[in-house]
NUBA-418519 format. One line per 4 residues: number of its first residue (from 1); for each residue y, x, z of C-alpha. Coordinates in nm, 3 decimals. Layout:
BEGIN
NUM) Y,X,Z  ...
***
This chain:
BEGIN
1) 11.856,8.835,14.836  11.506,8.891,14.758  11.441,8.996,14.349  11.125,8.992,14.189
5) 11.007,9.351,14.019  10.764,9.286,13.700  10.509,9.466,13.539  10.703,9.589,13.184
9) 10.546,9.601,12.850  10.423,9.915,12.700  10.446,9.846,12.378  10.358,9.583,12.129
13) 9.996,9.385,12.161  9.935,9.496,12.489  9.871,9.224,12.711  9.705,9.358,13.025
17) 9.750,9.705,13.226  9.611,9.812,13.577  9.806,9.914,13.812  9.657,10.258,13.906
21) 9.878,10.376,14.272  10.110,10.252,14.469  10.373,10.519,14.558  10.499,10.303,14.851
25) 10.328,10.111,15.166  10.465,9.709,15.226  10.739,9.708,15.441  10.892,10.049,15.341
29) 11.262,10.061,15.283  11.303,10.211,14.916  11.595,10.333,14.685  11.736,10.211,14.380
33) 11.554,10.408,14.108  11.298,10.500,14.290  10.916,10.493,14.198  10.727,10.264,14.354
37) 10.380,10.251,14.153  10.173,10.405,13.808  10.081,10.166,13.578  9.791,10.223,13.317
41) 9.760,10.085,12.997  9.499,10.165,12.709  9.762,10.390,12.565  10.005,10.574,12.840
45) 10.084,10.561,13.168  10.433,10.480,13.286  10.604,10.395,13.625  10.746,10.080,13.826
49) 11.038,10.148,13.919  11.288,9.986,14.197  11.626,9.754,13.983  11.811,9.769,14.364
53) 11.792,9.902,14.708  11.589,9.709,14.967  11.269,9.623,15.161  10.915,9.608,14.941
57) 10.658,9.363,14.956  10.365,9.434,14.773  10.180,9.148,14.613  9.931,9.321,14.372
61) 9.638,9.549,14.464  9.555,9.952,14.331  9.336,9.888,14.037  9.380,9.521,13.985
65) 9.439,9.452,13.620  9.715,9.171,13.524  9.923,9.068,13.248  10.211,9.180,13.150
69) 10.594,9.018,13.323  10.365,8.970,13.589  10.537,8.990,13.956  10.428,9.309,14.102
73) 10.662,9.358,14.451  10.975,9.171,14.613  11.227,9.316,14.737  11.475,9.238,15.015
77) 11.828,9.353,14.923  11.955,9.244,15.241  11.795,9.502,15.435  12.021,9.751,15.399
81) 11.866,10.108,15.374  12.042,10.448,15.478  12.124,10.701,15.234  11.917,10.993,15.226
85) 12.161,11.202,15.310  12.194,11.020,15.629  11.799,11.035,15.654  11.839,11.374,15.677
89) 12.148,11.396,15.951  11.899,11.185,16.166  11.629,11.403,16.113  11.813,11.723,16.262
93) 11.991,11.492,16.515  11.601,11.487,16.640  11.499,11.805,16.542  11.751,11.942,16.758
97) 11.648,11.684,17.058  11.291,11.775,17.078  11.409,12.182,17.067  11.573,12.093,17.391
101) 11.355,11.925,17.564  11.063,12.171,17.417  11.275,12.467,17.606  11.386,12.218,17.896
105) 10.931,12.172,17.928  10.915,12.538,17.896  11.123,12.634,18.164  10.954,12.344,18.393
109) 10.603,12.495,18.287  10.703,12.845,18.352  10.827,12.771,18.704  10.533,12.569,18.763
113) 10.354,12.876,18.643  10.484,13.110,18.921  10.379,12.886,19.179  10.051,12.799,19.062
117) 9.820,13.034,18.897  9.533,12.696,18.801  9.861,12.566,18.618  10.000,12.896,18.459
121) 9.646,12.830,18.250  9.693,12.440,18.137  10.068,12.547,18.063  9.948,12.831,17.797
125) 9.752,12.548,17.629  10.034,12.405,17.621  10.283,12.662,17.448  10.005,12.680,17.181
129) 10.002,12.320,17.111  10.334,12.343,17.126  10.340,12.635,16.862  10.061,12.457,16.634
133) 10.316,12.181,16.620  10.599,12.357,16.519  10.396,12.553,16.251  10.300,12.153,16.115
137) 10.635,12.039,16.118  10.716,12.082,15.783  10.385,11.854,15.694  10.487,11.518,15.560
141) 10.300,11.203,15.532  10.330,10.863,15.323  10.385,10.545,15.491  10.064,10.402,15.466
145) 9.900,10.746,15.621  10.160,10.753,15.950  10.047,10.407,16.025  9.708,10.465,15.996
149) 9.707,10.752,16.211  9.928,10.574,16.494  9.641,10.359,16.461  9.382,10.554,16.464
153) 9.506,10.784,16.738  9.460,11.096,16.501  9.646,11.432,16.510  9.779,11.637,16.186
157) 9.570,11.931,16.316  9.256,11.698,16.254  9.364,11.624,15.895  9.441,11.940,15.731
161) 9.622,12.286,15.855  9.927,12.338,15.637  9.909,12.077,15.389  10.240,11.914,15.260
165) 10.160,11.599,15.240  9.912,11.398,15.347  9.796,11.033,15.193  9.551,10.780,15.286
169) 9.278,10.901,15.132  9.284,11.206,15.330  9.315,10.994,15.672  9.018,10.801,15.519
173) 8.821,11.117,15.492  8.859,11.234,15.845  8.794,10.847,16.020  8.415,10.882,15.792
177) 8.350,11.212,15.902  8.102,11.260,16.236  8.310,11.234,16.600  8.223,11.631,16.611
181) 8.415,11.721,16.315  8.767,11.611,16.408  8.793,11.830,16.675  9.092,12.106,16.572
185) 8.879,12.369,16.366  8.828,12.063,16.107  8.827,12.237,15.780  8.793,12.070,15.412
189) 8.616,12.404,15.311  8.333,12.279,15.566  8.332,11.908,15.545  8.125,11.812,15.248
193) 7.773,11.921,15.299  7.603,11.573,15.223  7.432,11.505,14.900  7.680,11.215,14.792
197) 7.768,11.059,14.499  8.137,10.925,14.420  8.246,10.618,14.209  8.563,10.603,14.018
201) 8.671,10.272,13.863  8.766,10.410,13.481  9.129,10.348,13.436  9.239,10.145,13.107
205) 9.357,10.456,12.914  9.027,10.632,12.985  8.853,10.268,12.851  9.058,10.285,12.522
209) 9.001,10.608,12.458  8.643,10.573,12.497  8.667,10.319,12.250  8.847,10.471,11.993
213) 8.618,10.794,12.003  8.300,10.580,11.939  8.536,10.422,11.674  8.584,10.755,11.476
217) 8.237,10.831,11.493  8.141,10.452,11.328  8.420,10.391,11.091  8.501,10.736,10.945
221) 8.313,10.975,10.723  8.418,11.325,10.924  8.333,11.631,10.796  8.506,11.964,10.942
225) 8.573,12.262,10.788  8.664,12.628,10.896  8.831,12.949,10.852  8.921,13.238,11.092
229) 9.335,13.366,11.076  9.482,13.715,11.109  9.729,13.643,11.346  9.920,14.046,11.390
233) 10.183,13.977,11.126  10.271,13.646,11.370  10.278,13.831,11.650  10.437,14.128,11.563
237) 10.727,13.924,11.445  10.738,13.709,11.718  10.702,13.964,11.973  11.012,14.139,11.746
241) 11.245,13.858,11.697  11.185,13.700,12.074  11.463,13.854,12.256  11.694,13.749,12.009
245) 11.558,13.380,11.974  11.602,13.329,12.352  11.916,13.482,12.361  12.017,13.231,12.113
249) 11.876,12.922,12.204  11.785,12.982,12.518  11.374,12.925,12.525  11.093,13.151,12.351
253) 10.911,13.049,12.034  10.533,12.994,12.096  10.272,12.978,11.822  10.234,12.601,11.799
257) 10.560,12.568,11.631  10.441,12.827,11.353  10.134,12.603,11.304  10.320,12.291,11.308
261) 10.551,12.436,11.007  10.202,12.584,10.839  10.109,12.215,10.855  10.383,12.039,10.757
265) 10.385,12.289,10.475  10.043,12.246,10.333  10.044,11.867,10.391  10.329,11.849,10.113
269) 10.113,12.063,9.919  9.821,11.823,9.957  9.949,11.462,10.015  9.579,11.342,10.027
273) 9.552,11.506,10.368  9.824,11.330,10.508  9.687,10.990,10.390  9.536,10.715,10.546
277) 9.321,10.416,10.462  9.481,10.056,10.539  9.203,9.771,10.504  9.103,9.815,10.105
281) 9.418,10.052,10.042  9.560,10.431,10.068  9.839,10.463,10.258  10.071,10.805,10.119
285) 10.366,10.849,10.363  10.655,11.051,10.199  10.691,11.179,10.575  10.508,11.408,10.795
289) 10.502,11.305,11.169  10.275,11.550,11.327  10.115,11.418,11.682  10.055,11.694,11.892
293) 9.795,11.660,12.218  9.890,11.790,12.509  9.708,11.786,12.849  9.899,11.608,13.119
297) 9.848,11.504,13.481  9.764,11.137,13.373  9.537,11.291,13.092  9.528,11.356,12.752
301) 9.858,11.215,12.549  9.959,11.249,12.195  10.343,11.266,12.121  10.484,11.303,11.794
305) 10.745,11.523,11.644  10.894,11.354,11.323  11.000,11.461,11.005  10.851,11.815,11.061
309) 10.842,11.921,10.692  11.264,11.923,10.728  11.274,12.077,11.088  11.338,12.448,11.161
313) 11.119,12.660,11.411  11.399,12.638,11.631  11.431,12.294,11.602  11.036,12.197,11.594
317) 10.965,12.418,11.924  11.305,12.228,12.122  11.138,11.868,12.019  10.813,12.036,12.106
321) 10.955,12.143,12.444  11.155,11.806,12.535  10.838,11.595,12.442  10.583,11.829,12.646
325) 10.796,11.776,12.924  10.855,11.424,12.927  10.432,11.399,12.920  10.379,11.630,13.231
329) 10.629,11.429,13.421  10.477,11.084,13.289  10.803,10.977,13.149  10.721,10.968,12.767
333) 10.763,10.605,12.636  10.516,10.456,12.370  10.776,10.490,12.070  10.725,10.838,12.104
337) 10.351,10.824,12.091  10.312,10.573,11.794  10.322,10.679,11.449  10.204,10.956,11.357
341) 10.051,11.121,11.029  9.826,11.431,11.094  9.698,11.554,11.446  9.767,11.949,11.612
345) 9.555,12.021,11.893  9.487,12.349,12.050  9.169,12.415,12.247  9.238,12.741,12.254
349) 9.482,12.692,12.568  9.163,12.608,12.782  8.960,12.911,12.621  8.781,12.740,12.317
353) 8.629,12.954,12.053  8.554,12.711,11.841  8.550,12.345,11.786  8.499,12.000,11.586
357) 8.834,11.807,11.643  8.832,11.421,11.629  9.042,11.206,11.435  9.301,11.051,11.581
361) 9.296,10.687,11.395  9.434,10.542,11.176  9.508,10.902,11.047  9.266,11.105,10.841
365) 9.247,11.437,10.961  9.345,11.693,11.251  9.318,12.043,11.298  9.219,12.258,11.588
369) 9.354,12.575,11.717  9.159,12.794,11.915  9.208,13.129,12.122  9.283,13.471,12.001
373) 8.996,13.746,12.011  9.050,14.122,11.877  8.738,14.123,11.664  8.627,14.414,11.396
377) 8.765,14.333,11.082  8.707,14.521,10.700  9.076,14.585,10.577  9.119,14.755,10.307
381) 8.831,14.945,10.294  8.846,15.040,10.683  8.751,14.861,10.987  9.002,14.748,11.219
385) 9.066,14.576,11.551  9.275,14.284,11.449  9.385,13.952,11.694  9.174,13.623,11.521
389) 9.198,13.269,11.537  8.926,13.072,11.428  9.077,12.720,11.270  8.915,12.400,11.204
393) 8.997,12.105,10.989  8.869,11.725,11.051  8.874,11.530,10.803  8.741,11.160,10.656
397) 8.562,11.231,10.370  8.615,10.852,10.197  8.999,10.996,10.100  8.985,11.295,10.110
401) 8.785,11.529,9.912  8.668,11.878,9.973  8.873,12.075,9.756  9.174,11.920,9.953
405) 9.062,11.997,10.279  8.947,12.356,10.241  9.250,12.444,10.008  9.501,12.241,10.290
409) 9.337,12.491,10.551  9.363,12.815,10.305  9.694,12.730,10.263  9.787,12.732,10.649
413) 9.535,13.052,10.656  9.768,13.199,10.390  10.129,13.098,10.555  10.032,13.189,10.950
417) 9.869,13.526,10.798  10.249,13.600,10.598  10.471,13.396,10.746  10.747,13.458,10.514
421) 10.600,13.272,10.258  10.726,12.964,10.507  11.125,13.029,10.368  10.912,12.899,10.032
425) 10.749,12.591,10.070  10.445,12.792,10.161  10.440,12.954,9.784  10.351,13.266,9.726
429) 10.687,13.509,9.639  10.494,13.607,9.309  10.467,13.278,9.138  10.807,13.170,9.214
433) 10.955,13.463,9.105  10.754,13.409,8.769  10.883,13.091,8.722  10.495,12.964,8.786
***
């Protein structure tokens, strides 16, 4: 029976996606579950994947862009396709065939050898290819690449030396390379000396995020503000408590998760900063759903942890950890993307010193971490070597005023620098105590 695989939806009013790569060739037998392409759309990417077990035929192009429920593949069910398990049973079945005939050649070669010294030479070439084989054998190509190469008449020595897994791009580069350079001491390291330029079609989520930057820029009023944190109490608790947190739950406690917390804090203390403007209103969520960015394969993607304000570290850094995970591996869905009130990101991963963060719409502000530097600090009189952050706020200066921003961003200062004062509601031991 053939059955008809369609493009999904996203998420609500998206109409259109591209379809970025193809995992699979037309005509390849493919498994229930299985991947078979990457789909873009202005706000994640996500994956086709196979309802049954059959034979694909492709019907849409890489990079065409079509609606959504459109038909992307067929597939024949009634092609029946081996398990892999099986796959793998044939593929020592014929392992073990060509070792037997390789040794049955050598022996033939080597006798030859004895009798001939002209052929003892042209059967040393051939041990070596023979070797150079063996030492590619664990290199594995797609579909697509194999047939091209069958085609082609090309070797895996004239590809690449060692590599995995080779696609059709990388056949591609070796067929427009000169005759002389697919001889077997083709090297990548050597192939590129032309002055060249290369085009790359920009992919939908790189489109809408290029829109929403220019966005921010017209439609908000940002201003950013700044403050540098002592991080040693932090780390000397952290570096303290650590073997005992992953003894308990079983993964460490990074400094996000403190900053999250901070935030969450200080954004109940100042309500304005975790506010946004809705056409001619202000919208004041009772909630704090913190989107956090985090760098992924596909690019940049925003997932949000909810309800941090009522989460424990323990708690924040597993939802943290699951979410993170789910984006590197381009399974995150768009519910868990959507929603959020206030932005974390943290440049300081990549080396940043210091930096203006933008807002991520419709919310109105986001803060930036950045890396930690011993620098020369007065304390107490004395000058000493302490670890530093600097930390930036962004905010839109039509809600939100300046006394809310910079005392938001004190208040984070105050809770990473003593992080106690967390078990508080981020207020300082004194004034509760005093009943202030």
């Amino acid at each position: 029976m053939m059955i008809e695989v369609k493009i999904p939806t996203p998420g609500e009013s998206i109409n259109e996606v591209e379809l970025a790569t193809w995992l699979v060739a037309s005509g390849d037998l493919v498994h229930r579950n299985q991947e078979l392409a990457m789909i873009e759309s202005d706000k994640a990417t996500l994956s086709l994947i196979a309802p049954e077990s059959g034979k694909i035929e492709i019907l849409i192009k890489e990079g065409e862009t079509v609606k959504v429920n459109s038909v992307a593949c067929r597939i024949d069910t009634s092609v029946e396709v081996p398990d892999e398990e099986t796959n793998e049973t044939e593929d020592d079945n014929a392992e073990k065939v060509e070792t037997v005939e390789s040794e049955e050649t050598k022996k033939e070669s080597v006798s030859v050898a004895e009798s001939d010294s002209t052929q003892k030479g042209t059967t040393a070439e051939d041990e070596a290819t023979s070797e150079s084989s063996t030492d590619l054998s664990n290199v594995k190509t797609t579909p697509l690449a194999r047939k091209m190469m069958d085609v082609e008449n090309i070797r895996v020595e004239d590809i690449i030396k060692g590599l995995k897994r080779i696609s059709s791009d990388d056949v591609n580069a070796v067929l427009n390379l000169p005759a002389e350079s697919t001889d077997s001491q083709f090297s990548l390291s050597s192939s590129s000396i032309e002055r060249t330029i290369e085009r790359e079609k920009m992919s939908q989520l790189r489109k809408h995020l290029s829109k929403r930057l220019v966005q921010v820029k017209n439609e908000t009023a940002m201003l950013t503000t700044f403050n540098e944190v002592d991080m040693q109490n932090l780390m000397n608790l952290r570096k303290q408590y650590q073997p005992e947190f992953v003894k308990k739950y079983g993964y460490k406690i990074g400094l996000i998760s403190f900053f999250l917390k901070a935030c969450a804090l200080a954004l109940k203390l100042h309500p304005k900063v975790n506010s946004q403007i809705e056409g001619e209103e202000i919208l004041h969520p009772s909630y704090v759903d913190i989107s956090v960015a985090v760098q992924s394969p596909k690019g940049l993607m925003v997932p949000v942890i909810r309800n941090v304000d009522s989460l424990s570290l323990a708690d924040t850094e597993s939802e943290l950890k699951r979410l993170a995970d789910k984006a590197m591996s381009g399974m995150i869905n768009m519910d868990e993307m959507t929603g959020g009130t206030f932005t974390l990101t943290n440049g300081g991963v990549f080396g940043s010193m210091m930096s203006t963060p933008l807002i991520n719409p419709p919310q109105s502000a986001i803060i930036g971490m950045h890396n930690i530097v011993d620098r020369p600090m007065a304390i107490n009189g004395q000058v000493e070597i302490r670890p530093m952050m600097y930390i930036a706020l962004s905010y839109d200066h039509r809600i939100i005023d300046g006394k809310d921003a910079v005392g938001f961003l004190v208040d984070v200062k105050k809770m990473i620098e003593n992080p106690s004062s967390m078990l508080h509601g981020g207020k300082q031991e004194g004034k509760l105590l005093l009943g202030l």
